[in-house]
SERO-4910 file (N, C-alpha, C, O; in steps of 0.05 Angstrom, whole numbers):
BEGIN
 pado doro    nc1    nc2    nc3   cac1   cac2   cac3    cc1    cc2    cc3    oc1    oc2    oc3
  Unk    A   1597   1238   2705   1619   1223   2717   1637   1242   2732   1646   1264   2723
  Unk    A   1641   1235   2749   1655   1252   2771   1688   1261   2760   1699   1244   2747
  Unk    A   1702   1284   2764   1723   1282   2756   1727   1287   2732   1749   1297   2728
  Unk    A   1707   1284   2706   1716   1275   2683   1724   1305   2668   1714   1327   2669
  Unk    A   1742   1296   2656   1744   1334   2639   1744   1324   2615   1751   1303   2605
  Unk    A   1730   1349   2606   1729   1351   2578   1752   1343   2562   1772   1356   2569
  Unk    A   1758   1325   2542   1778   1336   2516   1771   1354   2497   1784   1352   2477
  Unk    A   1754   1373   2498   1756   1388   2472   1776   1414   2479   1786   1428   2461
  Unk    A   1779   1418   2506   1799   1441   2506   1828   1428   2501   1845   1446   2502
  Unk    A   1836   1408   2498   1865   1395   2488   1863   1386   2461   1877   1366   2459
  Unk    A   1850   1393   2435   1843   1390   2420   1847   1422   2391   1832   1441   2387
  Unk    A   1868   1416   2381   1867   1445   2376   1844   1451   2354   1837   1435   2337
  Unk    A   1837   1469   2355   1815   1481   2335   1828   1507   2312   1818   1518   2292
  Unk    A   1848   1509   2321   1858   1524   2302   1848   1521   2264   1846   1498   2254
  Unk    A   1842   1544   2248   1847   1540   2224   1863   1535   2213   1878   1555   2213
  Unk    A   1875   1512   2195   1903   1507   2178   1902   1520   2164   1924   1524   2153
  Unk    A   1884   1533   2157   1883   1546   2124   1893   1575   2126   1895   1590   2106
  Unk    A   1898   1582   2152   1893   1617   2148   1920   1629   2133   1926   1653   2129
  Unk    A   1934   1609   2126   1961   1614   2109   1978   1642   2119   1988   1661   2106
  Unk    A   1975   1636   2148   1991   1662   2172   1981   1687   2169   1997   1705   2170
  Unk    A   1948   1693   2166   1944   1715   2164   1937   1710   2199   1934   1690   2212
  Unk    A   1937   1736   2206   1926   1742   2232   1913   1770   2225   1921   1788   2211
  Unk    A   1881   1766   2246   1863   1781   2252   1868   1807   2273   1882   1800   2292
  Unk    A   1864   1824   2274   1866   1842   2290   1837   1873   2287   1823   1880   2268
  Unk    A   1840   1883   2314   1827   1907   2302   1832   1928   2322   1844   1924   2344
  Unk    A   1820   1952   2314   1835   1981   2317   1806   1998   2330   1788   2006   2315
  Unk    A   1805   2000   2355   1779   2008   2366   1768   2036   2352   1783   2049   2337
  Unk    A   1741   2045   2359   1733   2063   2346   1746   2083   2353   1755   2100   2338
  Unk    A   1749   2084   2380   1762   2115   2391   1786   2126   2385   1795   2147   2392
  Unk    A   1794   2111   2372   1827   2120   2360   1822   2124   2325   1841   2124   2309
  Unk    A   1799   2126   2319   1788   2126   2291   1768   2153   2293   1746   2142   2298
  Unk    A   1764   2173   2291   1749   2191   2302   1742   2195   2278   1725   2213   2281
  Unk    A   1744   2187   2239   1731   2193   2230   1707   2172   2212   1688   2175   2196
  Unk    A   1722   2148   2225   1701   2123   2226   1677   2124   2245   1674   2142   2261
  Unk    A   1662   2107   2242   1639   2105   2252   1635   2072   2274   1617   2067   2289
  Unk    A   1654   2058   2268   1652   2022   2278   1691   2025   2282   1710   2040   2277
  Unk    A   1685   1997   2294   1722   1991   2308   1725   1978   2284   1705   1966   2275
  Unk    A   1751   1977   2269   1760   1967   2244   1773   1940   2240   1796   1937   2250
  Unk    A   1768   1929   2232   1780   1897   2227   1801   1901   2215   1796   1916   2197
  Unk    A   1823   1896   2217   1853   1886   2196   1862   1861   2197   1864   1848   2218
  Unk    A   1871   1851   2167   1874   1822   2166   1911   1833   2150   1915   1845   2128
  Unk    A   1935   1822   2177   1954   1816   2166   1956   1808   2150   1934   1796   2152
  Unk    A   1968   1798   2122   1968   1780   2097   2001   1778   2096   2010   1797   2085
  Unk    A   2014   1765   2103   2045   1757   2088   2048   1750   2064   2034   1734   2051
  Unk    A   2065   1761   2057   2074   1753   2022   2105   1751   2026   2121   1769   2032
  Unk    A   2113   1721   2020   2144   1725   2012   2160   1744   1987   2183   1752   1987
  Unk    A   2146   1747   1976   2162   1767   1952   2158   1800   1954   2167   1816   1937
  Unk    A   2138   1808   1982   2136   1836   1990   2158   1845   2006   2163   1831   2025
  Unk    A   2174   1869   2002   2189   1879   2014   2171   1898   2035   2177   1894   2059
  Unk    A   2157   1912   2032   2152   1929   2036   2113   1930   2047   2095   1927   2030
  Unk    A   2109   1933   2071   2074   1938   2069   2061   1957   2054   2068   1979   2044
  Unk    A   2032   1939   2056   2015   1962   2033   1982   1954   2050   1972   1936   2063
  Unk    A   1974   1984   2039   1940   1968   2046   1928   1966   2020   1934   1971   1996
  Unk    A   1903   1955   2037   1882   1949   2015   1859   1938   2026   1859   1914   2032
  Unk    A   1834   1954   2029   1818   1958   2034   1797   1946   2022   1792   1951   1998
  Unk    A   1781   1926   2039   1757   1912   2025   1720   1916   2041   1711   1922   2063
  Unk    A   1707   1906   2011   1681   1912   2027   1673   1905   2060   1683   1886   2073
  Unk    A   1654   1925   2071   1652   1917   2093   1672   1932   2116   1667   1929   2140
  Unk    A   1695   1947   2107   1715   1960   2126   1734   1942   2138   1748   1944   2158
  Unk    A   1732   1925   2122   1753   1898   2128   1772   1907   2106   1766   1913   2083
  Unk    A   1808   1908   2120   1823   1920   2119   1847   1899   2116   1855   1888   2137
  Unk    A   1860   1893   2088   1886   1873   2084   1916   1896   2096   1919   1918   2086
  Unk    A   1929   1888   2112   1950   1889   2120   1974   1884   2105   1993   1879   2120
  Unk    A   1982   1882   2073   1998   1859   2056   2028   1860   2061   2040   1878   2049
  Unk    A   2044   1843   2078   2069   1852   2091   2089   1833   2079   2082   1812   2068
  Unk    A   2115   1839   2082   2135   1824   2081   2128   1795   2100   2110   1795   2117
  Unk    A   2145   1770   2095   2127   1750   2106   2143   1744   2134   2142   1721   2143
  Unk    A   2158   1763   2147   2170   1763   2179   2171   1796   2179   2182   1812   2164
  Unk    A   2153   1800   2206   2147   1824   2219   2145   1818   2252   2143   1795   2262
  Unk    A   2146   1844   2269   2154   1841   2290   2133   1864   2301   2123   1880   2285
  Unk    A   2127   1863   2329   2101   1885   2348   2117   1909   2333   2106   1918   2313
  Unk    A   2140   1920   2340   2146   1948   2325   2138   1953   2296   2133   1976   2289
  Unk    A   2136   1927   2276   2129   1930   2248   2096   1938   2251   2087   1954   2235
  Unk    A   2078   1926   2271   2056   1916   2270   2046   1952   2283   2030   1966   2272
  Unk    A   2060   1958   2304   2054   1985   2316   2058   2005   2285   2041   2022   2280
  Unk    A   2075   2002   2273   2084   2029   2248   2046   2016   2231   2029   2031   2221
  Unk    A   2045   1990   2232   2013   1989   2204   1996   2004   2215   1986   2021   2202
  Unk    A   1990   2000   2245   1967   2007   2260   1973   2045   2252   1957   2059   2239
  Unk    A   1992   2051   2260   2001   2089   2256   1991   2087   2229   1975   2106   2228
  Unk    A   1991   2077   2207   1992   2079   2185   1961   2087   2175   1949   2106   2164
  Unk    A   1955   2058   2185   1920   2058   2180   1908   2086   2192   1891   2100   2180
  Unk    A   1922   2094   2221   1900   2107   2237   1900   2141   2216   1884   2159   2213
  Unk    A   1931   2135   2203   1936   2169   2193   1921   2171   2166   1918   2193   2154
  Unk    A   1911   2146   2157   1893   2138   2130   1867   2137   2130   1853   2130   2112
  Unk    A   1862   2144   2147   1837   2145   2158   1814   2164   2137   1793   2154   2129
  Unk    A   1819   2185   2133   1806   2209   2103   1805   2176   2085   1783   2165   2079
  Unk    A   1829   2165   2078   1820   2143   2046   1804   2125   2054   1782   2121   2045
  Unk    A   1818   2110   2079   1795   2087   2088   1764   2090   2076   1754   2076   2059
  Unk    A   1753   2115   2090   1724   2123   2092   1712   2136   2072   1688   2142   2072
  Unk    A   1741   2142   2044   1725   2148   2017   1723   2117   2009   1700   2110   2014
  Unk    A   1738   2097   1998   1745   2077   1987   1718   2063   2002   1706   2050   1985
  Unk    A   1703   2060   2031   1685   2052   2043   1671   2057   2035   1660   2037   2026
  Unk    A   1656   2085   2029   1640   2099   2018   1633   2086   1984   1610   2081   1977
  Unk    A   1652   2083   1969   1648   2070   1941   1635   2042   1941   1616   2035   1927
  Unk    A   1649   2026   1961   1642   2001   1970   1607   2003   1972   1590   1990   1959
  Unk    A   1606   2018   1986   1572   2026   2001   1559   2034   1971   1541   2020   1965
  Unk    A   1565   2050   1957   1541   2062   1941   1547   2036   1910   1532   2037   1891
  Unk    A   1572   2015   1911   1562   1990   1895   1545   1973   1914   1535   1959   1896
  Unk    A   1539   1969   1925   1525   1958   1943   1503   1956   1941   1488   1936   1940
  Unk    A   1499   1985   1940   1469   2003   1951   1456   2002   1907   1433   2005   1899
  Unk    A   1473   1997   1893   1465   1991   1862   1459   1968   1849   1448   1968   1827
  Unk    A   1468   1933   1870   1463   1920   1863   1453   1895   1888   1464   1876   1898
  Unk    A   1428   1906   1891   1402   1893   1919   1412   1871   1917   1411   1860   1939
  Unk    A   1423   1853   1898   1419   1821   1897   1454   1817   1894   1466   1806   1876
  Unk    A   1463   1828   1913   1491   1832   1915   1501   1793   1937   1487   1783   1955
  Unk    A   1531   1781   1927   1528   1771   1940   1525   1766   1973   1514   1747   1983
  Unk    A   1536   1784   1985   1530   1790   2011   1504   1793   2019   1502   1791   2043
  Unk    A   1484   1798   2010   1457   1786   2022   1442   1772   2011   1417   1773   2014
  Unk    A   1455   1752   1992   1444   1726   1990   1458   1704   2006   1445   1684   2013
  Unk    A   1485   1708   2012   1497   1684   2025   1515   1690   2048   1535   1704   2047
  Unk    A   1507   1676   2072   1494   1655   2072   1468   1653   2086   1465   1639   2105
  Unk    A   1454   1664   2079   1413   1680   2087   1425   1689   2117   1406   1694   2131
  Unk    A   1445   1691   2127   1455   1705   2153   1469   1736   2147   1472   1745   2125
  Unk    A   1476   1747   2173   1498   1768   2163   1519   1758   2184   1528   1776   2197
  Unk    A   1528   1734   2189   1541   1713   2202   1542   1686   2201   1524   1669   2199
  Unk    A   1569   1684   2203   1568   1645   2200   1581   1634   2228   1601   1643   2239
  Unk    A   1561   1609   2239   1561   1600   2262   1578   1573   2256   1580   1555   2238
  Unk    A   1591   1579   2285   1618   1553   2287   1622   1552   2317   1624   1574   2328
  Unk    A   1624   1528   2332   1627   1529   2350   1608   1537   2368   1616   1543   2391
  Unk    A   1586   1540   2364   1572   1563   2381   1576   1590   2374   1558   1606   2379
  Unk    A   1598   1598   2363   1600   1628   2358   1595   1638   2332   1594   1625   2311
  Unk    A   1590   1670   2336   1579   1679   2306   1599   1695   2302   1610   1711   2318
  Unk    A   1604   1687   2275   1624   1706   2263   1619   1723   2244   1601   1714   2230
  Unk    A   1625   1740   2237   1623   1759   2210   1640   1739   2185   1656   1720   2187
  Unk    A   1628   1754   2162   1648   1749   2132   1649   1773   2115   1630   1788   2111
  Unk    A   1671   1774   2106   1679   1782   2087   1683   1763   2062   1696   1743   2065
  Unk    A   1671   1769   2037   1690   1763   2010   1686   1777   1998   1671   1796   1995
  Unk    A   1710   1764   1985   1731   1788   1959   1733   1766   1937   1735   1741   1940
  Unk    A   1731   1781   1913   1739   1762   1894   1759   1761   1889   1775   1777   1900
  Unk    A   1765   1743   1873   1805   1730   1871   1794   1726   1829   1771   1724   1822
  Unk    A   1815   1727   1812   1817   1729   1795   1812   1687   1778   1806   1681   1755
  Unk    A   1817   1670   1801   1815   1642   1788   1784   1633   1786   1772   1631   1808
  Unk    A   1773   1629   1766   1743   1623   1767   1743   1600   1781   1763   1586   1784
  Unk    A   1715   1594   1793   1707   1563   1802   1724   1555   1832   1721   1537   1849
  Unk    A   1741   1576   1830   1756   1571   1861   1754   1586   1892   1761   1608   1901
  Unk    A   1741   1566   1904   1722   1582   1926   1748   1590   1943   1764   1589   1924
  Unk    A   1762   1595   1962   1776   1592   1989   1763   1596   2013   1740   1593   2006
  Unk    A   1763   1600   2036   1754   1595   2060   1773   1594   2081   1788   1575   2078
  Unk    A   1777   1609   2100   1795   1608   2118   1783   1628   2142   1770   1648   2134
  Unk    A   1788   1624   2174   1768   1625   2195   1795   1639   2211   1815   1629   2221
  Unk    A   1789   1661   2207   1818   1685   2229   1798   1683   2252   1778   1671   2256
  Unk    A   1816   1703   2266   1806   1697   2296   1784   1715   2301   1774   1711   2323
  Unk    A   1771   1735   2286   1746   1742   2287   1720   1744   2267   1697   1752   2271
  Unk    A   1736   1730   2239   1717   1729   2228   1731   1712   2199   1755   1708   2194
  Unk    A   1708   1706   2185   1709   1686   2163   1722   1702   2139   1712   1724   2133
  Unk    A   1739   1693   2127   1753   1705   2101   1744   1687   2079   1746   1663   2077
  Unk    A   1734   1706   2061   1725   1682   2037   1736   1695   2011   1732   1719   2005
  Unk    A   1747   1681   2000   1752   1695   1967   1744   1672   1952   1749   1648   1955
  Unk    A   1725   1687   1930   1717   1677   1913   1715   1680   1883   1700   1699   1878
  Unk    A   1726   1667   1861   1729   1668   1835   1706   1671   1824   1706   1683   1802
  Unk    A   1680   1661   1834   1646   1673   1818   1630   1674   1836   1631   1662   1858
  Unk    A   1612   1691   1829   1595   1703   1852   1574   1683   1849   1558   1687   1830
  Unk    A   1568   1659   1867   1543   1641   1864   1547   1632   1882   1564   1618   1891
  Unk    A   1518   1644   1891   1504   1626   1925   1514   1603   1939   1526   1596   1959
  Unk    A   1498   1590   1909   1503   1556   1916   1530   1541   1919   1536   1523   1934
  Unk    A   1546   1555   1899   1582   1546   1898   1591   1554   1926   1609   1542   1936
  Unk    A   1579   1576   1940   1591   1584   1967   1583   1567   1989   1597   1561   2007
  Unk    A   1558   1560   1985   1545   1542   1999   1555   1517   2009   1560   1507   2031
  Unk    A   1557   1510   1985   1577   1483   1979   1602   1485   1992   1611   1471   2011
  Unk    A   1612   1506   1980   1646   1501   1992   1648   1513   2030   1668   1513   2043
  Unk    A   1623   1523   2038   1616   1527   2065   1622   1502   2070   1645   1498   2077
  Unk    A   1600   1478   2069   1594   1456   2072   1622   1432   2070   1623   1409   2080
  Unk    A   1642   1446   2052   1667   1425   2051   1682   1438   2081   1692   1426   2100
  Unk    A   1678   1464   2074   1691   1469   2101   1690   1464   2133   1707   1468   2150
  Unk    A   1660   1453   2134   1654   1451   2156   1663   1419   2162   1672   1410   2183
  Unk    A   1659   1401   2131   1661   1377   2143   1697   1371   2146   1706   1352   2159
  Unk    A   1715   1393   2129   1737   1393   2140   1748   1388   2171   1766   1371   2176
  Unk    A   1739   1402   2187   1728   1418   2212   1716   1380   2231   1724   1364   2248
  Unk    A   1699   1385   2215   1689   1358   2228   1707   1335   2231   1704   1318   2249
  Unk    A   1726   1333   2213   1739   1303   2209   1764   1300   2227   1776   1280   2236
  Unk    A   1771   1335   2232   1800   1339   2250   1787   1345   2283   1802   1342   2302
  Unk    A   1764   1352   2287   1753   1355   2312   1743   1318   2324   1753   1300   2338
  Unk    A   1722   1323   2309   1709   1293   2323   1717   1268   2324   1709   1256   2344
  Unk    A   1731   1255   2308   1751   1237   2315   1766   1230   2348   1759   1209   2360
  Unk    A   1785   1250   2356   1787   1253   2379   1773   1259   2399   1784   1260   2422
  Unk    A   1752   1263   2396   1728   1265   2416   1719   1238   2423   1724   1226   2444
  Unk    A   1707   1230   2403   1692   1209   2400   1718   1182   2414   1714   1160   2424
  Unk    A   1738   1194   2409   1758   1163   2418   1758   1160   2447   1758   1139   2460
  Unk    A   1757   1186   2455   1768   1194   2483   1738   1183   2500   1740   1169   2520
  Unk    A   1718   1189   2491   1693   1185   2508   1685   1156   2499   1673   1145   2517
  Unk    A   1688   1143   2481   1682   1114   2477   1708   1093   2489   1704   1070   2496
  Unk    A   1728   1102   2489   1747   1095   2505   1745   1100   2544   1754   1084   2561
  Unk    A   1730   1126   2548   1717   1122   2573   1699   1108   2577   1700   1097   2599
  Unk    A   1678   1101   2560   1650   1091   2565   1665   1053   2558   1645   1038   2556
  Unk    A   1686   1041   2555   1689   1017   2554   1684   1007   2530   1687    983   2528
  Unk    A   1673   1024   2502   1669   1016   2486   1692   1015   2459   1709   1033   2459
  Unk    A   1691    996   2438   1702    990   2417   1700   1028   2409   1682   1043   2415
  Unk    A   1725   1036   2395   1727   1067   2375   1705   1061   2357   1710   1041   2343
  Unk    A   1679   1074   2351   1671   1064   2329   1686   1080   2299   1707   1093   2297
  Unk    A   1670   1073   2283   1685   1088   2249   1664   1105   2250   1644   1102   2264
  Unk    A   1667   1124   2236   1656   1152   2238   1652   1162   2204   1672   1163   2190
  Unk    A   1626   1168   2192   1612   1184   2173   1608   1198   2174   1603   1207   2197
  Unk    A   1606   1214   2152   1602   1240   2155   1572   1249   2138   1570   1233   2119
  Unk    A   1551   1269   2138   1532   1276   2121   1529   1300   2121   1544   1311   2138
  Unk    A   1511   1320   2104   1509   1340   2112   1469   1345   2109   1458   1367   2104
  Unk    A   1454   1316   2114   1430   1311   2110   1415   1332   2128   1419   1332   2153
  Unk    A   1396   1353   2114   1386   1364   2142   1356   1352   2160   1336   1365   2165
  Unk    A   1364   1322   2167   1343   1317   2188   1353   1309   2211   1335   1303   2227
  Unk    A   1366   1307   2216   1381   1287   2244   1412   1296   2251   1426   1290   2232
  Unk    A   1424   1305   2269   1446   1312   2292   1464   1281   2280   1484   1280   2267
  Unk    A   1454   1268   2287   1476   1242   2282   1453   1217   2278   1429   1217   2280
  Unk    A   1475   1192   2269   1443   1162   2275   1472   1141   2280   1484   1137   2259
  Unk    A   1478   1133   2292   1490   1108   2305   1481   1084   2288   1459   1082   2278
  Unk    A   1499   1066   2285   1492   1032   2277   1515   1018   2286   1538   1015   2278
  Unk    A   1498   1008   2314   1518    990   2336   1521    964   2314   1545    957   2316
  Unk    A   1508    949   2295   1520    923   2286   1542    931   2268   1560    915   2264
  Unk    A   1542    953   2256   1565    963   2236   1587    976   2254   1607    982   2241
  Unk    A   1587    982   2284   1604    994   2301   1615   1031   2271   1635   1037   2258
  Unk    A   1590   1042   2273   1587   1062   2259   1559   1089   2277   1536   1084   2286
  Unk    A   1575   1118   2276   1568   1133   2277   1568   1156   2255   1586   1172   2252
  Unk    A   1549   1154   2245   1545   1181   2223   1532   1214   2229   1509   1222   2234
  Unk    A   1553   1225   2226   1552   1256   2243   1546   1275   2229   1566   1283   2217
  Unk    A   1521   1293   2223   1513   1314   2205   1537   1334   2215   1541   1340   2239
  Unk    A   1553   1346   2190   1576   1364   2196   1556   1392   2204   1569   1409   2217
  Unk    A   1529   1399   2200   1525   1416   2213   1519   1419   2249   1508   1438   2259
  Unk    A   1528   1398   2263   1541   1408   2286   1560   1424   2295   1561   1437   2316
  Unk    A   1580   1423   2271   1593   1440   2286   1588   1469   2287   1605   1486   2293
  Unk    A   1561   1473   2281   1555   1509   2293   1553   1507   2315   1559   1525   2331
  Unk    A   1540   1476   2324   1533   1481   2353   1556   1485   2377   1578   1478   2369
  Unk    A   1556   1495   2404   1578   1497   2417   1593   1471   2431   1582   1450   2436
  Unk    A   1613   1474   2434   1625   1443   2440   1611   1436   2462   1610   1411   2458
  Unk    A   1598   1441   2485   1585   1424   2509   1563   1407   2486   1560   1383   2488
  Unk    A   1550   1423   2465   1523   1406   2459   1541   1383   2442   1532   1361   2437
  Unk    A   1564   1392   2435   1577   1368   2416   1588   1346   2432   1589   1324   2421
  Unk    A   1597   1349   2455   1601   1332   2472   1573   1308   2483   1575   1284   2484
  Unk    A   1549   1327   2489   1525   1315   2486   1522   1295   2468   1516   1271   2472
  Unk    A   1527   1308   2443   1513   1285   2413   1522   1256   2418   1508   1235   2418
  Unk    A   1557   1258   2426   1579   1242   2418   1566   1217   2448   1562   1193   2444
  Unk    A   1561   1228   2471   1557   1216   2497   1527   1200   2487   1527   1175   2486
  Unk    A   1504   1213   2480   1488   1205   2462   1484   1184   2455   1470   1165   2464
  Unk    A   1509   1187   2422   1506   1160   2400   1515   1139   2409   1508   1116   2403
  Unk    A   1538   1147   2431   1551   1119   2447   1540   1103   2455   1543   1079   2451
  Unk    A   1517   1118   2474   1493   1108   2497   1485   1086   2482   1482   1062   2489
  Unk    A   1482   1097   2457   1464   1071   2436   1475   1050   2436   1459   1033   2428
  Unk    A   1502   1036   2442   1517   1015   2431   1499   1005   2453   1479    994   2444
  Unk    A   1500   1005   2478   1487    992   2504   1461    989   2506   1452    967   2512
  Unk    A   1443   1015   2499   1416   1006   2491   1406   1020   2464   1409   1043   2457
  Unk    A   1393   1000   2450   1385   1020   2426   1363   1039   2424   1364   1055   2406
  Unk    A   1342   1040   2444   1320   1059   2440   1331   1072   2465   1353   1071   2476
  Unk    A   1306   1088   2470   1308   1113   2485   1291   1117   2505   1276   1135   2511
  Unk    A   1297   1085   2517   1287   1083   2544   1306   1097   2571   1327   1109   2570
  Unk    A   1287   1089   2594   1295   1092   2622   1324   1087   2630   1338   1098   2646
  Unk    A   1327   1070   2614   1356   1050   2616   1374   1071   2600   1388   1088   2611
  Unk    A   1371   1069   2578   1387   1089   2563   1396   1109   2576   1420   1110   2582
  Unk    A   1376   1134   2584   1378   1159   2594   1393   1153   2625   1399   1175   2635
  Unk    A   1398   1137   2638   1411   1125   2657   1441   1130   2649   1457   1147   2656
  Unk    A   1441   1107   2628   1480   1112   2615   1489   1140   2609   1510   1150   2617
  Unk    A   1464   1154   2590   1479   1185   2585   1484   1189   2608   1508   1194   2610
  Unk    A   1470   1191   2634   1471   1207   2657   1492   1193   2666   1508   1210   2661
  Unk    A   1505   1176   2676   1522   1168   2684   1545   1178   2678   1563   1183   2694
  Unk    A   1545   1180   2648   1577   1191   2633   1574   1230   2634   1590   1248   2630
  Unk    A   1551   1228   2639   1547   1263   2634   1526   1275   2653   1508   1287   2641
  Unk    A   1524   1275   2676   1501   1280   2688   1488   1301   2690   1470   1302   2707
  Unk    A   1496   1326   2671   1483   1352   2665   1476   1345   2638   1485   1363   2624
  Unk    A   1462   1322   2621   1459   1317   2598   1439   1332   2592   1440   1341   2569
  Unk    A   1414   1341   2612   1387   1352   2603   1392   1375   2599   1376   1385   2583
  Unk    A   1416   1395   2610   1416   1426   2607   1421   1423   2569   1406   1430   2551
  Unk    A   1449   1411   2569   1463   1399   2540   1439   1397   2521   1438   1413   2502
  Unk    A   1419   1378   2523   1405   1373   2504   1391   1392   2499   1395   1399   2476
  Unk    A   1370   1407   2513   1357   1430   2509   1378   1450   2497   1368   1466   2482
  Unk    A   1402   1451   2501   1412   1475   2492   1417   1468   2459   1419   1485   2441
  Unk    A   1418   1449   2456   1434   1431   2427   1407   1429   2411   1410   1426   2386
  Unk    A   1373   1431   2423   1349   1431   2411   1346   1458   2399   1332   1461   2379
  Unk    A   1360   1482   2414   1360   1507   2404   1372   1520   2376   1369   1541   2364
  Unk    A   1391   1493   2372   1402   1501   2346   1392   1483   2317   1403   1481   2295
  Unk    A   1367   1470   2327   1353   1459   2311   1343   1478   2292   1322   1471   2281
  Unk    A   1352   1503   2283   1331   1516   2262   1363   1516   2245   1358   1525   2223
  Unk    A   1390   1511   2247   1409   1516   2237   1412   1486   2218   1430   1482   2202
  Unk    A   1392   1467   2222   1387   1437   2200   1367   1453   2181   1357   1442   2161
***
């Protein structure tokens, strides 16, 4: 459709959860006794006067600050880190040789990646354990996934992956789905959620219902735009005739690049 712009860039994607940490990192070349550019995760604490580090597996680096700081506070951490540099890379080093003692460590069981996909994009993770059993957290900084976790098990991570995503799903697709069924002349339908791995989504025009596998959202927002243009198509025709592929094309007329690209992330069901 001519004209039409996307809503997913007026849609914020932000994490709620990141409870004001902000991501940052410190290139290699100003690190001359590291080996990689270094991740730091600001952490605010209202009851800290004073910053501190603290150093986690992976070279992922807590920042723990008073909970209002300013670029001059943020310039003194960065001096800080860069003159710490000798501990960084012992304290790294310890990290590395527990590691290197326990093969079935959780970091290469979960999640069978050495990245988690959102959006189209891949991110790194870190976790750290936190002292409350049974309590997963999850929170998505701007370069990579923060996880703390109370027990080290696959499946509990798995799981609370899987709440996270459909979190993700319920504050994203909603507004998608209004905006393009509201273009296409159709009733809002009600919206389900699964995390079944055989099928992207399945529509039921007599129940005015769309049920959305939350693992889309690894895929990138054009293919998510696809799905949504898609399940709609269905209210008008139900199979996946001539006619059909007519309506997608109408509302989306680059639908074929979309779909092939959205078939590519078929090994992520």
């Amino acid at each position: 459709m001519r004209g039409f712009s996307s809503p997913f860039n007026s849609i914020p994607l932000g994490d709620p959860e990141n409870k004001g940490r902000v991501t940052r990192q410190i290139p290699q070349a100003s690190l001359p006794l590291l080996s990689t550019d270094l991740t730091y995760v600001i952490v605010p604490n209202n009851r800290r006067k004073q910053f501190a580090l603290a150093l986690k597996p992976g070279k992922y680096l807590e920042v723990r600050t008073p909970p209002r700081y300013n670029a001059k506070d943020m310039l003194a951490y960065e001096t800080h880190i860069v003159s710490n540099q000798s501990w960084i890379l012992h304290v790294y080093e310890k990290y590395q040789k527990q590691e290197e003692r326990s093969p079935e460590s959780l970091l290469k069981t979960f999640p069978d990646r050495d990245y988690i996909l959102y959006l189209g994009e891949k991110y790194p993770f870190h976790i750290q354990h936190h002292t409350i059993p049974y309590q997963i957290w999850i929170s998505l900084e701007k370069d990579c996934f923060e996880i703390r976790a109370g027990k080290k098990d696959s499946e509990e991570l798995h799981a609370a992956l899987s709440n996270w995503y459909l979190k993700r799903a319920q504050e994203i697709l909603p507004p998608l789905v209004e905006t393009y069924a509201t273009t296409m002349k159709l009733p809002v339908p009600d919206l389900e959620y699964s995390s079944a791995r055989t099928r992207w989504a399945v529509c039921y025009p007599t129940r005015n219902l769309i049920r959305f596998n939350i693992l889309i959202l690894k895929a990138p927002p054009d293919c998510i735009e696809y799905l949504i243009i898609h399940e709609l198509s269905h209210f008008y025709v139900s199979n996946h005739s001539k006619a059909f592929w007519e309506i997608v094309s109408m509302y989306m007329p680059d639908y074929q690049s979309r779909k092939k690209k959205l078939a590519t992330y078929r090994a992520v069901l």
